[in-house]
HTML snippet that shows the backbone in 3Dmol.js (N, CA, C, O; Angstrom):
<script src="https://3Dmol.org/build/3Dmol-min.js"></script>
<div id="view" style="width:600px;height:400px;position:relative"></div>
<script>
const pdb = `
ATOM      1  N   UNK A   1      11.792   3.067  -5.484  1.00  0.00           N
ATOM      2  CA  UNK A   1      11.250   2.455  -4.283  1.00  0.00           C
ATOM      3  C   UNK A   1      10.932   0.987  -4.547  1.00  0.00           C
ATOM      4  O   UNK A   1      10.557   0.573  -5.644  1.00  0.00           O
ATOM      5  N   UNK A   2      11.129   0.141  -3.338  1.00  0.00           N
ATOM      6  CA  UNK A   2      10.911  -1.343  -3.618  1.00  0.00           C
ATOM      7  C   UNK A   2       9.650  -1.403  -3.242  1.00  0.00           C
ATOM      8  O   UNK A   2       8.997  -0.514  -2.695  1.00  0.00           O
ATOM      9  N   UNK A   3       9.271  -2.617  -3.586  1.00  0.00           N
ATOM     10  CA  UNK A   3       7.814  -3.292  -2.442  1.00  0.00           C
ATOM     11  C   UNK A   3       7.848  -2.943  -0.925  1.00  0.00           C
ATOM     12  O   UNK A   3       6.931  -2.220  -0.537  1.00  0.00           O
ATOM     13  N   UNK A   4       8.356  -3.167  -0.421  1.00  0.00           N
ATOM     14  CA  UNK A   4       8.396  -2.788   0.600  1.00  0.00           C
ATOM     15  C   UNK A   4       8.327  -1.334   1.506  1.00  0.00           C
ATOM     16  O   UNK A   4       7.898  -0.991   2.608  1.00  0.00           O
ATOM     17  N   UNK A   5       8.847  -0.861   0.639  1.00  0.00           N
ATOM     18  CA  UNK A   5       8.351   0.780   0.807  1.00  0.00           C
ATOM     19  C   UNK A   5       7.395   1.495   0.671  1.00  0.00           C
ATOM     20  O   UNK A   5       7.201   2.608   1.159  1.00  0.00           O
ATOM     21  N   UNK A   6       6.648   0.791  -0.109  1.00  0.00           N
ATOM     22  CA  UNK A   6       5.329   0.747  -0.906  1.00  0.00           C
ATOM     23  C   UNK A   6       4.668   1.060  -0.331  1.00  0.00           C
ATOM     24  O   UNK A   6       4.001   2.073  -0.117  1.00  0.00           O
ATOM     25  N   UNK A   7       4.899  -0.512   0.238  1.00  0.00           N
ATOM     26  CA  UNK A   7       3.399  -1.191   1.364  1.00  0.00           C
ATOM     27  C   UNK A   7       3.622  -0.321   2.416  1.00  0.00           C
ATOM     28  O   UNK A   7       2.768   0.555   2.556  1.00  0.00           O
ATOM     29  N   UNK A   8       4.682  -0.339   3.302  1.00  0.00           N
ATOM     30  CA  UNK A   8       4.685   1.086   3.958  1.00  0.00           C
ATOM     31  C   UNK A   8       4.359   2.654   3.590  1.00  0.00           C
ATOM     32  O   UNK A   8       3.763   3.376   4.389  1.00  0.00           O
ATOM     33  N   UNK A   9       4.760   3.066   2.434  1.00  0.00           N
ATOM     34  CA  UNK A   9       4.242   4.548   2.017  1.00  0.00           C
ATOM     35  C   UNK A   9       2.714   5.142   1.801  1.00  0.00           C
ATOM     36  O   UNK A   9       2.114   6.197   2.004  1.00  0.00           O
ATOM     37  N   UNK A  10       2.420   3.678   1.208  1.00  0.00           N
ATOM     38  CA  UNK A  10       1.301   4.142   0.539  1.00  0.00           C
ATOM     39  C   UNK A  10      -0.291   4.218   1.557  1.00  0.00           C
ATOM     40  O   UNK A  10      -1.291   4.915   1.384  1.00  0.00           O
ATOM     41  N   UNK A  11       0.000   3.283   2.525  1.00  0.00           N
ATOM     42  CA  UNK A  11      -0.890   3.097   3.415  1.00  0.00           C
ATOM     43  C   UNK A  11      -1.108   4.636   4.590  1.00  0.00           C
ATOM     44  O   UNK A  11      -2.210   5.044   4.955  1.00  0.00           O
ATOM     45  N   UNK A  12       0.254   5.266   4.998  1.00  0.00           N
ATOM     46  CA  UNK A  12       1.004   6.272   5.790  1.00  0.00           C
ATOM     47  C   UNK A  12      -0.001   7.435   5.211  1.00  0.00           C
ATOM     48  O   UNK A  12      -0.951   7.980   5.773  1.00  0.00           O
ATOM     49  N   UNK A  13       0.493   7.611   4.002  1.00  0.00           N
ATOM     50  CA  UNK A  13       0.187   8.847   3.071  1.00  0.00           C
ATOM     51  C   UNK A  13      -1.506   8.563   3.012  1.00  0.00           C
ATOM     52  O   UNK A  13      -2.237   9.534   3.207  1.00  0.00           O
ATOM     53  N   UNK A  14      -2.019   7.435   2.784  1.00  0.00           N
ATOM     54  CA  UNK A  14      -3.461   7.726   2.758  1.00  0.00           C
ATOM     55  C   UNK A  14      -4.258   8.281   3.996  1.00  0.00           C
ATOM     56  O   UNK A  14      -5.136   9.137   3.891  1.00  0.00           O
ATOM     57  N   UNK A  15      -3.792   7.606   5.382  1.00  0.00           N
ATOM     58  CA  UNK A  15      -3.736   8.094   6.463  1.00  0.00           C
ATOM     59  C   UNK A  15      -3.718   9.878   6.963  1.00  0.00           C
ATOM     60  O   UNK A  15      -4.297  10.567   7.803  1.00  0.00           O
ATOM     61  N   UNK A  16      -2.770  10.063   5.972  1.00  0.00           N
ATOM     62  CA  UNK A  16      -2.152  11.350   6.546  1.00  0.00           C
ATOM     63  C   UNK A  16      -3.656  12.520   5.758  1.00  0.00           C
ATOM     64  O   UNK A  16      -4.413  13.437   6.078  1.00  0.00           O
ATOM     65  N   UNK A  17      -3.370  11.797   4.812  1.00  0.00           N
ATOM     66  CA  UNK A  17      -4.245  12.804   4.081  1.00  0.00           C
ATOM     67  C   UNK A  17      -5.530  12.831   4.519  1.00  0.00           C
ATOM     68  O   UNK A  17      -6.120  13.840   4.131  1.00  0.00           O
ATOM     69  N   UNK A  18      -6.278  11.986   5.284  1.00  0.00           N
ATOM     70  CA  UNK A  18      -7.625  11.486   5.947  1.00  0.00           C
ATOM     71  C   UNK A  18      -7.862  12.697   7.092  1.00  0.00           C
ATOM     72  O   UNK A  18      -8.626  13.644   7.277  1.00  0.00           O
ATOM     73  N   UNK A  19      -6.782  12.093   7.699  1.00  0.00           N
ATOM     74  CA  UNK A  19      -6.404  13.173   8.719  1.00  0.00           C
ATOM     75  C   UNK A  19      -6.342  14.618   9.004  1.00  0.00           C
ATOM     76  O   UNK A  19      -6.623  15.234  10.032  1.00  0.00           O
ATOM     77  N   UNK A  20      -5.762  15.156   7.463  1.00  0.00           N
ATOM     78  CA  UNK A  20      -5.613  16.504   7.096  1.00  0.00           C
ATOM     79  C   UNK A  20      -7.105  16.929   6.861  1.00  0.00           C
ATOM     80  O   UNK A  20      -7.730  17.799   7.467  1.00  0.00           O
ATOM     81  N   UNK A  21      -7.486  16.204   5.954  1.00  0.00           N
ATOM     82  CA  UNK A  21      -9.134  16.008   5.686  1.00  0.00           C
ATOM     83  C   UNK A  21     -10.286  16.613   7.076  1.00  0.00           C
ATOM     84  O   UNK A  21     -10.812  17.719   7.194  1.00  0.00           O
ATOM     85  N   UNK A  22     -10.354  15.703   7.749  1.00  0.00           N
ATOM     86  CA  UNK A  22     -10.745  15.761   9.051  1.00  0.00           C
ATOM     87  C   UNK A  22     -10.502  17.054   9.580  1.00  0.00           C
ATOM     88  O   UNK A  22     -11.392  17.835   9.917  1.00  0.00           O
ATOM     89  N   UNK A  23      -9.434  17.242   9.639  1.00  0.00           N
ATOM     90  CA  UNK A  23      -9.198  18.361  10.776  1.00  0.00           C
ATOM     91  C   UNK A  23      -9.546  20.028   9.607  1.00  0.00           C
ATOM     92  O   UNK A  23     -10.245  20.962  10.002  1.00  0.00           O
ATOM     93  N   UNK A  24      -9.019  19.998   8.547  1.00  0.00           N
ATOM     94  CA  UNK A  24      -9.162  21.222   7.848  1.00  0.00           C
ATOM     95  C   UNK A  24     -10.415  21.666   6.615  1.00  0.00           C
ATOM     96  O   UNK A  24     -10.998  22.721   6.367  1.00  0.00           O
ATOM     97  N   UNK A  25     -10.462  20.358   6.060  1.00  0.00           N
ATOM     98  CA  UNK A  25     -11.157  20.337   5.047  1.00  0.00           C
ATOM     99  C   UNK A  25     -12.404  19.652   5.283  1.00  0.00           C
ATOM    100  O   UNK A  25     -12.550  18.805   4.401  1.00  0.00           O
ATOM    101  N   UNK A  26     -13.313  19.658   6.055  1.00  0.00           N
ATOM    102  CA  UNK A  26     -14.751  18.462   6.651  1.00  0.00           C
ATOM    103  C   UNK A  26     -15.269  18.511   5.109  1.00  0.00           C
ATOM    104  O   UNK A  26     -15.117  17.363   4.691  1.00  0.00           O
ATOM    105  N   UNK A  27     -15.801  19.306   4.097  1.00  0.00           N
ATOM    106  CA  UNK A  27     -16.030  19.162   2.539  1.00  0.00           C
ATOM    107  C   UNK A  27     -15.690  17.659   1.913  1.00  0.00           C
ATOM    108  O   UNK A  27     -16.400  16.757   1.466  1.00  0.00           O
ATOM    109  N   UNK A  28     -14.381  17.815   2.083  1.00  0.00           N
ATOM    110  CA  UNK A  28     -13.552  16.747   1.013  1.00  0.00           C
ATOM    111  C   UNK A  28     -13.431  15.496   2.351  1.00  0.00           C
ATOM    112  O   UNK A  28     -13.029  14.441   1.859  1.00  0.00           O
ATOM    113  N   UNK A  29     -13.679  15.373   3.881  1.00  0.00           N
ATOM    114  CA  UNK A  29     -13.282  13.758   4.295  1.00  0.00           C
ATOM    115  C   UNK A  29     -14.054  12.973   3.630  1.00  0.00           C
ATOM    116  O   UNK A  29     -13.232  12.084   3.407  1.00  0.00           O
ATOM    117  N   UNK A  30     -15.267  12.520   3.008  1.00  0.00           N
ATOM    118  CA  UNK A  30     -16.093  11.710   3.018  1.00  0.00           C
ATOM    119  C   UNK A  30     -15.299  11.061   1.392  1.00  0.00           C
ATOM    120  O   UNK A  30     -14.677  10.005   1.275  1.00  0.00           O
ATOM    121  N   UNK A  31     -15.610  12.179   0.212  1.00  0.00           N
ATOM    122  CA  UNK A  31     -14.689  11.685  -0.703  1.00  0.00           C
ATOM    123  C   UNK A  31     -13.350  10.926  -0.654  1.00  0.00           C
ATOM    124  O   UNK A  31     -13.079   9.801  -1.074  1.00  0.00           O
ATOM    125  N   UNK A  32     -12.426  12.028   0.099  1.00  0.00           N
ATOM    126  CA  UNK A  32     -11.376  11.464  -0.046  1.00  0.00           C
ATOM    127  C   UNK A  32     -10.973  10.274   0.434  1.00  0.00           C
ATOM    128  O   UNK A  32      -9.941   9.786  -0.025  1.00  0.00           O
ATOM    129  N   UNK A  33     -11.936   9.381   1.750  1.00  0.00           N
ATOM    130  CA  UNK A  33     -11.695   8.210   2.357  1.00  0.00           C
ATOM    131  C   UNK A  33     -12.221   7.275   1.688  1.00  0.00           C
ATOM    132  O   UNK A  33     -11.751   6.148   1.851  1.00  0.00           O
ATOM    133  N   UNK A  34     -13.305   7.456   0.775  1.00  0.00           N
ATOM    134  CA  UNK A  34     -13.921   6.573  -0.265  1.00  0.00           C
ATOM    135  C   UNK A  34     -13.114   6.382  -1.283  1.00  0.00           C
ATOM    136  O   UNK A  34     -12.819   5.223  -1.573  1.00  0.00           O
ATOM    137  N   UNK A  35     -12.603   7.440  -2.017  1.00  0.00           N
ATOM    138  CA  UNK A  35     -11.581   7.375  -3.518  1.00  0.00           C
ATOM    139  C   UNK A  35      -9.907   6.571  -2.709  1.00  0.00           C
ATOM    140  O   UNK A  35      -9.161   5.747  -3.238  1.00  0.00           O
ATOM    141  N   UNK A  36      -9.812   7.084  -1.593  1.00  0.00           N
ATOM    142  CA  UNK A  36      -8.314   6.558  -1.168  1.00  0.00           C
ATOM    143  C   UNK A  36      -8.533   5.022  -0.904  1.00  0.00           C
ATOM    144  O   UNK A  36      -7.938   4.145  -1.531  1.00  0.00           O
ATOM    145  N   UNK A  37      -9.567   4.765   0.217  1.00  0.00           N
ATOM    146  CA  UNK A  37      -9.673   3.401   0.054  1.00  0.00           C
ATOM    147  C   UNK A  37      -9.721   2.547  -1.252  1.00  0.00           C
ATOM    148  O   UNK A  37      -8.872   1.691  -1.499  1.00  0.00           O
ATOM    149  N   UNK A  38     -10.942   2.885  -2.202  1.00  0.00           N
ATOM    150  CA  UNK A  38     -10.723   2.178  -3.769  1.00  0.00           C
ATOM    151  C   UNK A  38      -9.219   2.206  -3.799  1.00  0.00           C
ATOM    152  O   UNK A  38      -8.674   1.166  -3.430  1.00  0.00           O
ATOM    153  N   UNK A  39      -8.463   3.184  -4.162  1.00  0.00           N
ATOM    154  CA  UNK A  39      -6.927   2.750  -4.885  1.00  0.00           C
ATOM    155  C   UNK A  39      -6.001   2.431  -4.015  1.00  0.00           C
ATOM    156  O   UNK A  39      -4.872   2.267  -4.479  1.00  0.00           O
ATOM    157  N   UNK A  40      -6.178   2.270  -2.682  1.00  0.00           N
ATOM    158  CA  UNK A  40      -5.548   1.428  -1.906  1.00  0.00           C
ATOM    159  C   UNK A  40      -5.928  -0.107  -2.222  1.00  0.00           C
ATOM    160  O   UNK A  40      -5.152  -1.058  -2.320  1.00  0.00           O
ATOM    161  N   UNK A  41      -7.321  -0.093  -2.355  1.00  0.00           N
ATOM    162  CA  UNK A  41      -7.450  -1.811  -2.222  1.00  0.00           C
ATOM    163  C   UNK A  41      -6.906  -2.535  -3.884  1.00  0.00           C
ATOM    164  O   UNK A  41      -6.427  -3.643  -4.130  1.00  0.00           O
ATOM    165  N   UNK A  42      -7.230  -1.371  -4.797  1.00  0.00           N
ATOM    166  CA  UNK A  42      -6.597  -1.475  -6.184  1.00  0.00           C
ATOM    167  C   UNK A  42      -5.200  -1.708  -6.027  1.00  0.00           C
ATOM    168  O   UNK A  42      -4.877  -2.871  -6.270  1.00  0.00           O
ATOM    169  N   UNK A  43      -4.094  -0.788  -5.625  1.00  0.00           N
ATOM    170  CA  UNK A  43      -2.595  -1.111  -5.144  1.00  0.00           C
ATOM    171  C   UNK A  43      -3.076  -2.653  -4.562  1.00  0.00           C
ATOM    172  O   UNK A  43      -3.179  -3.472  -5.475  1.00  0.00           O
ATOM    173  N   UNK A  44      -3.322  -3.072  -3.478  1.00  0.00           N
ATOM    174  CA  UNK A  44      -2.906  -4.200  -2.880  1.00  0.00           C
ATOM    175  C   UNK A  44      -3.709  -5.498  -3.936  1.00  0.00           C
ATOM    176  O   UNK A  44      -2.953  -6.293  -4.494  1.00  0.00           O
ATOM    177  N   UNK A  45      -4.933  -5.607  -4.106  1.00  0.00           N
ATOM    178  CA  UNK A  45      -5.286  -6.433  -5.042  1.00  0.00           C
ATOM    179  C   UNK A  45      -4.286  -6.585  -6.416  1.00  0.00           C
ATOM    180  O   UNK A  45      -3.725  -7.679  -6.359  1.00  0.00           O
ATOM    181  N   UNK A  46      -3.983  -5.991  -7.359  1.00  0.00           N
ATOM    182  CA  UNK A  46      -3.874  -5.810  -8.705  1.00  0.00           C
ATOM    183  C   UNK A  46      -2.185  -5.327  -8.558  1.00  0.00           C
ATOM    184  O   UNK A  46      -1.356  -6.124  -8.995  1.00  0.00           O
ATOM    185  N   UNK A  47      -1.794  -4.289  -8.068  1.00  0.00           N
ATOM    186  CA  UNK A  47      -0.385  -3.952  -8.974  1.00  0.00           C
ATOM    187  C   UNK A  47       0.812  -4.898  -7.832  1.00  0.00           C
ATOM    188  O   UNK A  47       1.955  -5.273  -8.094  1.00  0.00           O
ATOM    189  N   UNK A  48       0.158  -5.037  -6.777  1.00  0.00           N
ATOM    190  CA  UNK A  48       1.742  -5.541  -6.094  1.00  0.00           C
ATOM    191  C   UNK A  48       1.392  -7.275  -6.222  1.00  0.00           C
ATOM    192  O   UNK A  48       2.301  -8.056  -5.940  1.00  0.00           O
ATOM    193  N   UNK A  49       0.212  -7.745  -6.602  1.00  0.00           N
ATOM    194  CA  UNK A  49       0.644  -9.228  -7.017  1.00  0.00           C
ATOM    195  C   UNK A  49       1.293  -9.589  -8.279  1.00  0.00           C
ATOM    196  O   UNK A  49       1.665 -10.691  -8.682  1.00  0.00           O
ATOM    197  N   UNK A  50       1.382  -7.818  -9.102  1.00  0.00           N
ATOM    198  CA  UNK A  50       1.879  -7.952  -9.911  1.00  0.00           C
ATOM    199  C   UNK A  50       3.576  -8.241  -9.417  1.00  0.00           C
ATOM    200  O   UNK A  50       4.196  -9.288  -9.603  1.00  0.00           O
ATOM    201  N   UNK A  51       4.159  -6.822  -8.656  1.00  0.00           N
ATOM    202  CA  UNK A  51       5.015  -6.608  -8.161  1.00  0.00           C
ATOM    203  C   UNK A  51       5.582  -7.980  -7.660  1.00  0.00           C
ATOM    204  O   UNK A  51       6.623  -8.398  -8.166  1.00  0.00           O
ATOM    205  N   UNK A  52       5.007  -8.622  -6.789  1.00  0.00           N
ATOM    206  CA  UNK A  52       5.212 -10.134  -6.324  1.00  0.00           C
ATOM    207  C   UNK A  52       6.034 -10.839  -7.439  1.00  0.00           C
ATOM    208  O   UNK A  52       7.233 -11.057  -7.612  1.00  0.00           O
ATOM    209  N   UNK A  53       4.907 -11.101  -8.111  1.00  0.00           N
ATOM    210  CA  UNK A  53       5.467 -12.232  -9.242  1.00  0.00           C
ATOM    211  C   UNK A  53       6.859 -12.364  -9.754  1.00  0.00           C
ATOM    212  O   UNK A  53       7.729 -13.223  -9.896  1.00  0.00           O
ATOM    213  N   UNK A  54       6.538 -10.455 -10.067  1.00  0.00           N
ATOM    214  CA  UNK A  54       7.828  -9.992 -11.003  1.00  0.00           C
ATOM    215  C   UNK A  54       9.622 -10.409  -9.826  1.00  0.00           C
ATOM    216  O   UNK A  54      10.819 -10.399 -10.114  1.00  0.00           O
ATOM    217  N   UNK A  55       9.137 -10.597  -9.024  1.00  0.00           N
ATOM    218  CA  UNK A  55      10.381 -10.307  -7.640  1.00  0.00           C
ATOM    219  C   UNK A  55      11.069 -12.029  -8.012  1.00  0.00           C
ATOM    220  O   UNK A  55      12.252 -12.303  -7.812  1.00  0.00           O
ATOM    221  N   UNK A  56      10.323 -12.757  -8.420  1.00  0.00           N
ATOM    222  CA  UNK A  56      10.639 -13.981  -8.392  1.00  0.00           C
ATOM    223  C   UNK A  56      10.299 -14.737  -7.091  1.00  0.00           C
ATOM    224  O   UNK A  56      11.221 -15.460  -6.713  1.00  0.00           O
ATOM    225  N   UNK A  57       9.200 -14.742  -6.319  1.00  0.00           N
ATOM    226  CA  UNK A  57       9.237 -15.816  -5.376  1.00  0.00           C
ATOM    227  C   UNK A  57       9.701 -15.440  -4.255  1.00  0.00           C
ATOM    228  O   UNK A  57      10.196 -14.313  -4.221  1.00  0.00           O
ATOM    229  N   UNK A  58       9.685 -16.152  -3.171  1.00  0.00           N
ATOM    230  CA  UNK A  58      10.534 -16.253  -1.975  1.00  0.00           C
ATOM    231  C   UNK A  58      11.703 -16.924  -1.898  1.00  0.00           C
ATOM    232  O   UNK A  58      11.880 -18.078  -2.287  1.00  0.00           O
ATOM    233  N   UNK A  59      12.430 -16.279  -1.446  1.00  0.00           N
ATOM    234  CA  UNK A  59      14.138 -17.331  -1.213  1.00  0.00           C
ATOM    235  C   UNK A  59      14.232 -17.334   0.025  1.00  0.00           C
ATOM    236  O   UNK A  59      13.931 -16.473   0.851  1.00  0.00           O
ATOM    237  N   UNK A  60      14.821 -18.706   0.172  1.00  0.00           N
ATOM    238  CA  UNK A  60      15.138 -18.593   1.768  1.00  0.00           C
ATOM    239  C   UNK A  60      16.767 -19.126   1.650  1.00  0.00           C
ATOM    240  O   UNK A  60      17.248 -19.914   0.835  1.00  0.00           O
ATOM    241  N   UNK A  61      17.484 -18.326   2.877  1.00  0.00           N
ATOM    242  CA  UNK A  61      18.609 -19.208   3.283  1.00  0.00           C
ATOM    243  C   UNK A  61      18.583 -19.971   4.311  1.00  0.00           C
ATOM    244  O   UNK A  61      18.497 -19.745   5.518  1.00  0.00           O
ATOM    245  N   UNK A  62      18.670 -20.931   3.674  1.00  0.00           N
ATOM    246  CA  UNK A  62      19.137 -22.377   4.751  1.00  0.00           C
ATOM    247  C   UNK A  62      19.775 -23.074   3.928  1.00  0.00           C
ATOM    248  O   UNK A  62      19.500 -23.158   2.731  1.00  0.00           O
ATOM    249  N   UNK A  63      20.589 -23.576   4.438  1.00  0.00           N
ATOM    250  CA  UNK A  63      21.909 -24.195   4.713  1.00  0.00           C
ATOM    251  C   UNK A  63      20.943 -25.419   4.978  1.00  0.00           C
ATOM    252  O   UNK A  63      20.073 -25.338   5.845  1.00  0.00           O
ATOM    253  N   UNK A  64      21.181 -26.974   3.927  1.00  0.00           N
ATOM    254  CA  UNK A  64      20.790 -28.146   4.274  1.00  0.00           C
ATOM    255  C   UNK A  64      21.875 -28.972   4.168  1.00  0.00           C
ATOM    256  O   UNK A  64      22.659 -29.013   3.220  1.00  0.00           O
ATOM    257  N   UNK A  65      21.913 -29.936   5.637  1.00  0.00           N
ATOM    258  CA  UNK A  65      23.466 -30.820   5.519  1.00  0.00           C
ATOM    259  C   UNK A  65      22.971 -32.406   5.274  1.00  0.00           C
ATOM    260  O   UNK A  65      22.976 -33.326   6.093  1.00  0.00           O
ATOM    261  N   UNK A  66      22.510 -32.416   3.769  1.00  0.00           N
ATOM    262  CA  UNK A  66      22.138 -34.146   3.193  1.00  0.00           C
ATOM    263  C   UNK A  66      23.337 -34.634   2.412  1.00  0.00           C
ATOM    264  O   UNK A  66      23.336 -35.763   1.921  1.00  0.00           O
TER     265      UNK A  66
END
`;
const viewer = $3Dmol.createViewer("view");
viewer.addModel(pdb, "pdb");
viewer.setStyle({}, {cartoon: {color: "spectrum"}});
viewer.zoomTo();
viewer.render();
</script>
């Protein structure tokens, strides 16, 4: 999976599981939205600026006529 899938998957799946939480398990919502948030904000702080770096930058195409 790329970055991009990531950032889409990982956010989905925390969601989903909140959800499941909520509706089946009332025990485990309070945990699980506390522990999911931490390693969500861990993923976005820490491993994908890693991910970033490693990608090399932004490229753009354009075409310059100097």
């Amino acid at each position: 999976m790329d970055r991009r899938q990531l950032d889409t998957a990982f956010p989905m799946v925390y969601g989903l599981v909140v959800v499941i939480c909520a509706l089946w398990v009332h025990g485990a919502l309070i945990p699980v939205a506390v522990i999911g948030a931490i390693l969500l904000g861990i993923y976005y702080a820490v491993f994908r600026s890693r991910m970033v770096v490693g990608e090399g930058g932004r490229r753009r195409n354009r075409i310059r006529n100097r």
